[in-house]
N, CA, C and O of each residue as an XYZ file, in Angstrom:
620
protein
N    -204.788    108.546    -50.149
C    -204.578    108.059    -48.796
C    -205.204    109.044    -47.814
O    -205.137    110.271    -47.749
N    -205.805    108.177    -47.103
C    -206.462    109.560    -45.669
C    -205.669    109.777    -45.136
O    -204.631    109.116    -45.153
N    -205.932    111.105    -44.252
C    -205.085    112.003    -43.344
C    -205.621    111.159    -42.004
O    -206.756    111.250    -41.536
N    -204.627    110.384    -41.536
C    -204.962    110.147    -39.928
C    -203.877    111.173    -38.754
O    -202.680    111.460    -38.747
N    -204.852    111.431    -38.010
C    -203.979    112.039    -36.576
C    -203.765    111.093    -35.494
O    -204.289    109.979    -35.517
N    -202.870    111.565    -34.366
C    -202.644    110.649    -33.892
C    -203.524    109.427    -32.855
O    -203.112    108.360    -32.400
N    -205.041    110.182    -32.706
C    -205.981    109.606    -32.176
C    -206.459    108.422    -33.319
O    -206.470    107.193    -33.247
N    -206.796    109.243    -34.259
C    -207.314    107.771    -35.088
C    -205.890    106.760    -35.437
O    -206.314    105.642    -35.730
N    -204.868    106.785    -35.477
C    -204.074    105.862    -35.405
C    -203.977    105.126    -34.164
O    -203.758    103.945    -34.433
N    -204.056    105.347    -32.786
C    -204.514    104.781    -31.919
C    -205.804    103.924    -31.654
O    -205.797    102.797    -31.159
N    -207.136    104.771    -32.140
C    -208.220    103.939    -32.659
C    -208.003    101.950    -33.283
O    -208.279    100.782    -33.012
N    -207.217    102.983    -34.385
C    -206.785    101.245    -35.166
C    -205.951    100.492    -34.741
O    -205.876     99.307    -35.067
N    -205.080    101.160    -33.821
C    -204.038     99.903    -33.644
C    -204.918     99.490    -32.229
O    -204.332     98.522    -31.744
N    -206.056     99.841    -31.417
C    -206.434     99.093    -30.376
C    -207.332     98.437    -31.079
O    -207.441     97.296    -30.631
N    -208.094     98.653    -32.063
C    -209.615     97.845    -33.144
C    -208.374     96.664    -33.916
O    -209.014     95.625    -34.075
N    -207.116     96.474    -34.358
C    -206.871     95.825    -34.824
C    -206.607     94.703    -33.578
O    -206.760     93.488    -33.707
N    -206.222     95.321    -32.474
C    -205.498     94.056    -31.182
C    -206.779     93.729    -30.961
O    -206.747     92.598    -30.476
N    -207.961     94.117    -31.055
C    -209.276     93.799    -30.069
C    -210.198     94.573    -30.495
O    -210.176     95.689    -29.975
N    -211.261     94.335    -31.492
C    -212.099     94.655    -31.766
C    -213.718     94.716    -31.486
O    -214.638     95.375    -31.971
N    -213.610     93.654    -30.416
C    -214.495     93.775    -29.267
C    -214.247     94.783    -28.203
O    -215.118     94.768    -27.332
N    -213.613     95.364    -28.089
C    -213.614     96.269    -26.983
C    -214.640     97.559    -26.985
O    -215.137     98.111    -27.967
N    -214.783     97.829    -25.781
C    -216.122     98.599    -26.052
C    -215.585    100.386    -26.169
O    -214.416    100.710    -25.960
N    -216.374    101.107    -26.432
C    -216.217    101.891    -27.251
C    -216.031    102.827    -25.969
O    -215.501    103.862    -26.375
N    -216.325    102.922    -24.090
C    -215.866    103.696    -23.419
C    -214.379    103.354    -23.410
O    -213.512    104.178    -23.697
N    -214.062    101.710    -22.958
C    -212.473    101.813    -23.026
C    -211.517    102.000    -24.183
O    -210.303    101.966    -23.979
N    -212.062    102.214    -25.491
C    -211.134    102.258    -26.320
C    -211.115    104.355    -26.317
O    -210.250    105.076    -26.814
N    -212.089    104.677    -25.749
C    -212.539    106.507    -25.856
C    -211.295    106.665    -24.459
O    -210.377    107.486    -24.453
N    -211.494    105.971    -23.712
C    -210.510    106.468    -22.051
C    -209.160    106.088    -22.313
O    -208.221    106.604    -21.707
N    -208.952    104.809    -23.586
C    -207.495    105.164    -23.933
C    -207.051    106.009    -24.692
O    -205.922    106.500    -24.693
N    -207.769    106.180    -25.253
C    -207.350    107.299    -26.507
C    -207.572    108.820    -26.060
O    -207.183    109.749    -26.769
N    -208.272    109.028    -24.744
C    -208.223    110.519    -24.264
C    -209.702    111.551    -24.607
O    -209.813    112.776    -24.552
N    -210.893    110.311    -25.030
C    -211.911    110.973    -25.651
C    -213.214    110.564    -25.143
O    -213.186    109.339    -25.030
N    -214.222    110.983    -24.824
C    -215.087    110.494    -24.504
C    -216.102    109.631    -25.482
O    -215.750    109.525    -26.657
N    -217.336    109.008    -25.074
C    -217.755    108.168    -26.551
C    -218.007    108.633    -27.405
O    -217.345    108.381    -28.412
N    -219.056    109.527    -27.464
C    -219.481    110.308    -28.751
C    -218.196    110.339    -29.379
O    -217.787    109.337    -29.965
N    -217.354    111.642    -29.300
C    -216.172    111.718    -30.629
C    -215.377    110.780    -31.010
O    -214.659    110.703    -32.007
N    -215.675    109.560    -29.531
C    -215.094    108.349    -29.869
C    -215.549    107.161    -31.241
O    -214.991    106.458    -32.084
N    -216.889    107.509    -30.784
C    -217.725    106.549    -31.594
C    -217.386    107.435    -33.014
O    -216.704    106.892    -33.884
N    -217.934    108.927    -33.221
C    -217.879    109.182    -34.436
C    -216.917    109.384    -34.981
O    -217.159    109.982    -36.029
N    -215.275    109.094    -34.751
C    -214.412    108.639    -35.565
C    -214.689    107.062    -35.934
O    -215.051    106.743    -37.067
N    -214.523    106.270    -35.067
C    -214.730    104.845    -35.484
C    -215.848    104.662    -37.067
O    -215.730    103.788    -37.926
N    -216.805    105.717    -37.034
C    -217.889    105.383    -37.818
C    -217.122    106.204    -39.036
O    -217.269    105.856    -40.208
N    -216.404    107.173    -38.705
C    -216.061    108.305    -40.202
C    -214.666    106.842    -40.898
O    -214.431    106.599    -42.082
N    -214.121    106.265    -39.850
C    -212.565    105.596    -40.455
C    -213.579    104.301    -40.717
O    -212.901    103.354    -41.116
N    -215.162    103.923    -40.605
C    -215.822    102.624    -41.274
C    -216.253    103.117    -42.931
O    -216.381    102.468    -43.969
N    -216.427    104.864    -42.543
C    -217.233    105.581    -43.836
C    -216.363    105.487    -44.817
O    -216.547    105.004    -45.934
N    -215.077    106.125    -44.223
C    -213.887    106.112    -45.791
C    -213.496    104.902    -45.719
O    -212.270    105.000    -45.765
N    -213.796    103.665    -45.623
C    -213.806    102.431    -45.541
C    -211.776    101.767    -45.276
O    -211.133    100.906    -45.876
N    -211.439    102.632    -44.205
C    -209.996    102.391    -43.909
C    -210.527    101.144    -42.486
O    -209.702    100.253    -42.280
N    -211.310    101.131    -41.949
C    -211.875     99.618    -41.619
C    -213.043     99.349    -42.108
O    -214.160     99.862    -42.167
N    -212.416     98.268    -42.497
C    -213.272     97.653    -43.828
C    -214.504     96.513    -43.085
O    -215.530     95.988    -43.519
N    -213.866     96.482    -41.927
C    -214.643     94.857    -41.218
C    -214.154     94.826    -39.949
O    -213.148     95.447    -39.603
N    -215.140     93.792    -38.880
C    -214.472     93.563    -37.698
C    -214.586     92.015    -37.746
O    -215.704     91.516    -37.872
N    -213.819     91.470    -37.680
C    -213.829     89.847    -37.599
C    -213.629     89.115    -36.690
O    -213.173     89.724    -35.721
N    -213.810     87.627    -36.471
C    -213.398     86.956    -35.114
C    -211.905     86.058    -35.725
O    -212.066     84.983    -36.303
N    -210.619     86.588    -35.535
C    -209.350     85.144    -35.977
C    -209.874     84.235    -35.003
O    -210.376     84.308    -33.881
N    -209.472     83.042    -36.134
C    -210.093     81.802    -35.726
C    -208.397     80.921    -35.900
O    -207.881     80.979    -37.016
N    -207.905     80.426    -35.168
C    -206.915     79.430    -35.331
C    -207.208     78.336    -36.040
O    -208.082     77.577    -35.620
N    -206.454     78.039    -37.369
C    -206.719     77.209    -38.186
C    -206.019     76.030    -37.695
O    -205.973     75.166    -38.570
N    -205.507     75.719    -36.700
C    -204.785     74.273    -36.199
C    -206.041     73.814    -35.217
O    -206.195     72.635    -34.897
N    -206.723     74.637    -34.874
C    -207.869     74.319    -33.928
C    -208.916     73.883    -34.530
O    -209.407     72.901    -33.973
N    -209.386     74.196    -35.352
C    -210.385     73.702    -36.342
C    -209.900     72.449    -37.564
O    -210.650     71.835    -38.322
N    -209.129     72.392    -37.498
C    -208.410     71.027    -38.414
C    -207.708     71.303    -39.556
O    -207.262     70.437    -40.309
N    -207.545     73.024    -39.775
C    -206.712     73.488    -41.008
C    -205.054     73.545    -40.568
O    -204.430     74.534    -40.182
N    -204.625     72.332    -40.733
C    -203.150     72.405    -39.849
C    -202.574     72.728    -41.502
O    -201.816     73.667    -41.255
N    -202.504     72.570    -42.633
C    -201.627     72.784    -43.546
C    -202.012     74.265    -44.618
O    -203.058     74.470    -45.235
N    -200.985     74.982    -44.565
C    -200.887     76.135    -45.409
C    -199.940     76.272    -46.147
O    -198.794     76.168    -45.709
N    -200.290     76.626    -47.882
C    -199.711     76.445    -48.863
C    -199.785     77.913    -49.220
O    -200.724     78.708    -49.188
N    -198.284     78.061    -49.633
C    -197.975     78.781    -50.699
C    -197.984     78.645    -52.445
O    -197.238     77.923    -53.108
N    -199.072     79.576    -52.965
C    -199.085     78.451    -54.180
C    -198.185     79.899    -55.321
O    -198.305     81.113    -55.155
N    -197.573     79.372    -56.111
C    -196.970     80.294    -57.112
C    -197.787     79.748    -58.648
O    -197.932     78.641    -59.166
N    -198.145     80.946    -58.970
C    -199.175     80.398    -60.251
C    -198.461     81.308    -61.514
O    -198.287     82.510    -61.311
N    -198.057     80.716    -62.804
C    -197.740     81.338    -63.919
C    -198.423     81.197    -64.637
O    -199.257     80.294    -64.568
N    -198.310     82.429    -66.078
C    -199.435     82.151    -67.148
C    -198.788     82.928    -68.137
O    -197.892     83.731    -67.877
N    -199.321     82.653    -69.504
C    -198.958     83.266    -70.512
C    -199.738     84.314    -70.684
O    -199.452     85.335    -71.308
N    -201.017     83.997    -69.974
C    -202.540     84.928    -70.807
C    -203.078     85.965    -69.502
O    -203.381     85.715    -68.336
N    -203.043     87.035    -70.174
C    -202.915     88.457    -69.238
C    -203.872     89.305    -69.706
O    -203.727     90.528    -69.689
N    -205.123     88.586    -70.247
C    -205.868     89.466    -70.782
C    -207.163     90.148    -69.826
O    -207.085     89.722    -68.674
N    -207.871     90.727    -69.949
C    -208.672     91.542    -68.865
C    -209.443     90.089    -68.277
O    -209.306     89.472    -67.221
N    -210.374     89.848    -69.572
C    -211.132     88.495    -69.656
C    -210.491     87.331    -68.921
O    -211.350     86.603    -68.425
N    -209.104     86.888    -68.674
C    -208.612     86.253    -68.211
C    -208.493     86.359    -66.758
O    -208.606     85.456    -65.929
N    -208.301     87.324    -66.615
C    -207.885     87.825    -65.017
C    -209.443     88.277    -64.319
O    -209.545     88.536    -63.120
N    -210.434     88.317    -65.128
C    -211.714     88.479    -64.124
C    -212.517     87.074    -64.219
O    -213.692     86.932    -63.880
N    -211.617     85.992    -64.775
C    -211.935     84.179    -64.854
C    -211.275     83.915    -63.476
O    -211.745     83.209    -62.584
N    -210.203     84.544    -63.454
C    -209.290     83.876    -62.233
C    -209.654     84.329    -60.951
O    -209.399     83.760    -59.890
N    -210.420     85.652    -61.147
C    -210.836     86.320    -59.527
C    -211.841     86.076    -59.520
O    -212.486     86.948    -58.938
N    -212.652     84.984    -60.020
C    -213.730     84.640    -60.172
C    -213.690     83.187    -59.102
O    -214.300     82.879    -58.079
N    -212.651     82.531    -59.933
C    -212.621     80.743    -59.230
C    -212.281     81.241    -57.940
O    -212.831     80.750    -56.954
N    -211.253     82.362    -57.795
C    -210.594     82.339    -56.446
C    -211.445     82.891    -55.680
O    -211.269     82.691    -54.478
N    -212.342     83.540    -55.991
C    -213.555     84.406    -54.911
C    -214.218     82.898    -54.647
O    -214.307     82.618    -53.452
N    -214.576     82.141    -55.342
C    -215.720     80.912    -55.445
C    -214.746     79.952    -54.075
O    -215.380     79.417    -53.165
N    -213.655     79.892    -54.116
C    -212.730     78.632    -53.471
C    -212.150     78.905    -52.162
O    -210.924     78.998    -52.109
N    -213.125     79.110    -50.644
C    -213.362     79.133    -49.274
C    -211.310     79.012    -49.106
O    -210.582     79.843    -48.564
N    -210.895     77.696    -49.785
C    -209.519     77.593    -48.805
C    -208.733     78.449    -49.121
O    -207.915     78.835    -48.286
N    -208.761     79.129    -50.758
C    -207.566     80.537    -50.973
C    -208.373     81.599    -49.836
O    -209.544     81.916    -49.626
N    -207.089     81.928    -49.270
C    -207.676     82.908    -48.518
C    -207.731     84.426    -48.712
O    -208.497     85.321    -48.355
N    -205.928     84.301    -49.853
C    -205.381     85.448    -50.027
C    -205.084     84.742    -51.542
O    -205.173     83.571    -51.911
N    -204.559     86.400    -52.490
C    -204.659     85.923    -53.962
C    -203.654     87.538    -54.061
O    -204.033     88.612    -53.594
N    -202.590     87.341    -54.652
C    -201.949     88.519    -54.769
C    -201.347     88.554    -56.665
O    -200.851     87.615    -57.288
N    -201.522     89.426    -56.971
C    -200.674     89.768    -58.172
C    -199.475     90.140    -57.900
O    -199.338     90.861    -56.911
N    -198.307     89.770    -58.668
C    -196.759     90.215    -57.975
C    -196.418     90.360    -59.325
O    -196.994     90.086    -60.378
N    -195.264     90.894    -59.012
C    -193.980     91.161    -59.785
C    -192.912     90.253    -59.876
O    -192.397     89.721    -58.893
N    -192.618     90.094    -60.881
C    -191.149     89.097    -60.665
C    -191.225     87.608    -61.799
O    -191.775     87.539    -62.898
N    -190.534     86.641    -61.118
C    -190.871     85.388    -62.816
C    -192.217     84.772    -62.116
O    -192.521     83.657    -62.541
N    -192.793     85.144    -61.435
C    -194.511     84.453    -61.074
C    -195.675     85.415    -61.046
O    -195.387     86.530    -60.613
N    -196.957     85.219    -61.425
C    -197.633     85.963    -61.861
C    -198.892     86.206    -60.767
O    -199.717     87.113    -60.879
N    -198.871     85.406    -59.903
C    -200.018     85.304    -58.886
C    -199.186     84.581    -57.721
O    -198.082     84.073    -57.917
N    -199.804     84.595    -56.563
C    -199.260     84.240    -55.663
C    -200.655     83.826    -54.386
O    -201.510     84.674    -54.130
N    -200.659     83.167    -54.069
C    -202.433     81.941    -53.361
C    -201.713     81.558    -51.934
O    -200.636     80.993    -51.747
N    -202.456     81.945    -51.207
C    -202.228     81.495    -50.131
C    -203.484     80.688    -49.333
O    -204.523     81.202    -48.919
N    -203.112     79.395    -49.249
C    -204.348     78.043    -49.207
C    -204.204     77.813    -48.245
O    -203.020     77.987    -47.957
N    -204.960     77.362    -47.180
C    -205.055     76.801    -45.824
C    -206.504     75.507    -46.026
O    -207.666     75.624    -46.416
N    -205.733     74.410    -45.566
C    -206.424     72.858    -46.006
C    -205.963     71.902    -44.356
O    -205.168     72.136    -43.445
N    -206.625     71.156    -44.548
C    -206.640     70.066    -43.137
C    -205.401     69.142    -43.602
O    -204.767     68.399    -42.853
N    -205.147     69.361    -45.185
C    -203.845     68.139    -45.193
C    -203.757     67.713    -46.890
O    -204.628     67.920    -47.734
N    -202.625     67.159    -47.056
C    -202.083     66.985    -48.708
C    -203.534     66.762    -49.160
O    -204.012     67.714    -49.777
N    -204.480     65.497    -48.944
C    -205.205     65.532    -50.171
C    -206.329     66.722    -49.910
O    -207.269     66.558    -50.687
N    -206.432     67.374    -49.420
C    -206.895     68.672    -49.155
C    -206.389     69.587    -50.186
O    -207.233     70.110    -50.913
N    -205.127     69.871    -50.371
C    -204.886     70.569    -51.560
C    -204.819     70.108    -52.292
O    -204.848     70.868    -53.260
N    -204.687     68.728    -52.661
C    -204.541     68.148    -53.995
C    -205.751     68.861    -54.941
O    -205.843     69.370    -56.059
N    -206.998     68.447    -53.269
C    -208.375     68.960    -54.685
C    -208.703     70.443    -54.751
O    -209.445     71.017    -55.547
N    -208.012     70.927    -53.775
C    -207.578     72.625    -54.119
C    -206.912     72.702    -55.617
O    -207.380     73.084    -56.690
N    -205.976     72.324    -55.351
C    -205.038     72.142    -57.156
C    -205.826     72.001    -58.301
O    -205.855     72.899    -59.143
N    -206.755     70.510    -58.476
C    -207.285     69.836    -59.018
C    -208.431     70.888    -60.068
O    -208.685     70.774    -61.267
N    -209.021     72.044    -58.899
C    -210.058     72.492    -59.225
C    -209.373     73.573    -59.178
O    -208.640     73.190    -60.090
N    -209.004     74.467    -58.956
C    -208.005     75.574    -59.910
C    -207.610     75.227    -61.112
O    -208.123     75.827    -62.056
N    -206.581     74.154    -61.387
C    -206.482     73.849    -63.246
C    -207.716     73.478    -63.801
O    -207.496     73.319    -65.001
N    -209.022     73.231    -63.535
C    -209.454     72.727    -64.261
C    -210.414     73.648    -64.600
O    -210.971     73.687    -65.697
N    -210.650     74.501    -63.542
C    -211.113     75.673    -63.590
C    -210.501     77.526    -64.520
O    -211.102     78.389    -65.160
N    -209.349     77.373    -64.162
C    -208.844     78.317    -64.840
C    -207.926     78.190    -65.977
O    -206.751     77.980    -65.676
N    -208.228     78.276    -67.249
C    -207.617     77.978    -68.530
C    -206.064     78.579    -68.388
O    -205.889     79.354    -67.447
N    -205.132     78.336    -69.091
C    -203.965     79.019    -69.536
C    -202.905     79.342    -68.269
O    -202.311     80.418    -68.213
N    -202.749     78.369    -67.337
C    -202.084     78.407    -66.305
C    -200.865     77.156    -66.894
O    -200.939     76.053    -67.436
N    -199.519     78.278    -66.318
C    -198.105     77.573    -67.232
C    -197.529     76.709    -66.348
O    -196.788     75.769    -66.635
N    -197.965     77.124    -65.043
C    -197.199     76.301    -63.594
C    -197.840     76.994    -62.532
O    -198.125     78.175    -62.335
N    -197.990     75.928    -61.898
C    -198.853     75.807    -60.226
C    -197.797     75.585    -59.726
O    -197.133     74.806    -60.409
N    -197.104     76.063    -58.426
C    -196.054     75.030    -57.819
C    -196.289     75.350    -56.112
O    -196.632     76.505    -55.859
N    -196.167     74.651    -55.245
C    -196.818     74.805    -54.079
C    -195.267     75.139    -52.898
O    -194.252     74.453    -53.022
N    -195.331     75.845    -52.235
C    -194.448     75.928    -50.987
C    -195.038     75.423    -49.567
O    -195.578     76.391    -49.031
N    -195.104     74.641    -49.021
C    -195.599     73.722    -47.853
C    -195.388     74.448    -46.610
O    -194.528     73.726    -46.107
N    -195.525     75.096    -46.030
C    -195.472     75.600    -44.727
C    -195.350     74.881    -43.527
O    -196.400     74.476    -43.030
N    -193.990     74.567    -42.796
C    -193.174     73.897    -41.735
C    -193.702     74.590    -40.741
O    -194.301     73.869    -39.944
N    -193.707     76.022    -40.416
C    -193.827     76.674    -38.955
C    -194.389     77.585    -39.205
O    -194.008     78.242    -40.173
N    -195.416     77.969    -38.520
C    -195.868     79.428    -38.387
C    -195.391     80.445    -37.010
O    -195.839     80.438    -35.863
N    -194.219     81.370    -37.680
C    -193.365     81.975    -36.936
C    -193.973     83.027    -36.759
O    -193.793     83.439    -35.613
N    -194.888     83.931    -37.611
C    -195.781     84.702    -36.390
C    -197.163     84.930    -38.103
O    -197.190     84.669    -39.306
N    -197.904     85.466    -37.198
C    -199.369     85.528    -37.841
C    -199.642     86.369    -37.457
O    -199.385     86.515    -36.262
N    -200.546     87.822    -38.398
C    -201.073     89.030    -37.642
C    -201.405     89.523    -38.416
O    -200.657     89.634    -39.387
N    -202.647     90.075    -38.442
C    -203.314     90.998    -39.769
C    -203.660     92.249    -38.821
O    -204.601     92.993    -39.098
N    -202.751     92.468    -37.547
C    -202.325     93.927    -37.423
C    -201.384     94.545    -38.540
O    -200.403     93.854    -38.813
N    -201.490     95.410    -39.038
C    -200.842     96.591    -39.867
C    -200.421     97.696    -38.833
O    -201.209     98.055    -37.959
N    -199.006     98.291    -38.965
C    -198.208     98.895    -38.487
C    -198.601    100.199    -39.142
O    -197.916    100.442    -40.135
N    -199.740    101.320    -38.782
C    -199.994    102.615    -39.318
C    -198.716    103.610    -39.563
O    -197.850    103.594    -38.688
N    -198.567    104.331    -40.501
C    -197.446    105.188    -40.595
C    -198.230    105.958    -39.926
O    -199.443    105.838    -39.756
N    -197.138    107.191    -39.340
C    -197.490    108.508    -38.892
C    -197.625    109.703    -40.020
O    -197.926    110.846    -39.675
């Protein structure tokens, strides 16, 4: 884990709210002028603790109103198996997120689709695609009570 001080934790939590912001006002909040401003931003891109700057896009605005929770089980845990599965899921635009967990489920998919038969052929092409899957089972998403791929930096 890198050593952040309290400037570069400030850095990220203003690059995570707004990553367009330009590099004098994010230097005049943080107490720095550009240069040392800029060359932290570039050292926390080098040790790759920001990985990317992106545009969030509201998926109800563009026609992705439905997001699925998918719970995926399997018997088969072999290396070969698991670089089949991060394979389909790198290939398949609507998983957005793909987690390995702990517990009685073995993967965990998080799908964003315009609507049921939207995931159906999400579903469809995951089983048919990835061998040795014991149960798919989907959680339907009612409300989105908050959304944020800000991360809360420890000190």
């Amino acid at each position: 884990m890198a050593t952040l001080d309290k400037i570069d934790r400030e850095i990220l939590w203003l690059l995570q709210s707004d990553a367009s912001l330009p590099i004098q006002q994010i230097a005049d909040r943080v107490g720095l002028s550009n240069n040392p401003c800029w060359r932290r931003i570039r050292r926390l891109e080098a040790d790759g603790i920001i990985r990317g700057r992106v545009a969030l896009v509201d998926p109800e605005k563009i026609g992705l109103g439905l997001t699925i929770f998918v719970r995926v089980k399997t018997r088969e845990h072999s290396a070969a198996w698991a670089e089949k599965l991060a394979e389909v899921i790198a290939s398949m635009d609507e998983i957005s997120e793909c987690h390995r967990i702990g517990g009685d489920v073995d993967y965990l998919l998080k799908v964003t689709v315009p609507d049921i038969a939207g995931y159906d052929r999400v579903y469809k092409e995951l089983i048919a695609r990835v061998p040795n899957l014991t149960d798919v089972s989907a959680l339907f998403s009612m409300e989105r009570l908050k959304s944020s791929t800000r991360l809360s930096i420890p000190a």
